[in-house]
N, C-alpha and C positions, 0 to 999 in steps of 0.2 A: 469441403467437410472439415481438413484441419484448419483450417481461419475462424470458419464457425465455434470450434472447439477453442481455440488460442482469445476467441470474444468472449465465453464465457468464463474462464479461467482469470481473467482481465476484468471481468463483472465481479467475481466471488471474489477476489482479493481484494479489489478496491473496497467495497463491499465491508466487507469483514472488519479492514485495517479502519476504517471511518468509523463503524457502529463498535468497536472494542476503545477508539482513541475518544469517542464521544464519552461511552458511558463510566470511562474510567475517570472520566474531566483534564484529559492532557493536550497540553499543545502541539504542533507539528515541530518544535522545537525542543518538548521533553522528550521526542519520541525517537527525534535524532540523535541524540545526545548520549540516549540510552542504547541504540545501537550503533550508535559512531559513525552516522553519515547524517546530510544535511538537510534541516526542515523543508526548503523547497523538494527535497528527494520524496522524502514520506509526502507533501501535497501532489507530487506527478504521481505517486501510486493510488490516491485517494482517486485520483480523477480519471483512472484507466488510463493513462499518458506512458504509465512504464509499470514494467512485470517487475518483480525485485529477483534476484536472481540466488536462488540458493547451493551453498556449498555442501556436498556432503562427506 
C-alpha cells in the first residue's frame, strides 16, 4: 500500500512540475537556475526518476 501511495505522489509531481514548466515556456535549465540545482535534476523529477525533497 505505501509503494502504491509513494507511485502516485511520484506521478503528481512529475505531473505538475512538466505541465507548469510547459505552459510557463521554461526550460529545464531556467528552472534550475531559478532554484539552484541542476537542469538534469528538474528532467529526473519530470520523468518520476527522483521525488525533490523538501525542507521545512
Amino acid at each position: 500500500m505505501e509503494l502504491r501511495k509513494l507511485n502516485f505522489q511520484k506521478l503528481d509531481i512529475s505531473m505538475l512540475v512538466s505541465e507548469e514548466r510547459k505552459k510557463k515556456s521554461l526550460t529545464f535549465k531556467d528552472i534550475g537556475l531559478g532554484i539552484g540545482t541542476s537542469p538534469s535534476y528538474i528532467f529526473r523529477i519530470e520523468k518520476g526518476k527522483k521525488i525533490p525533497q523538501m525542507i521545512l
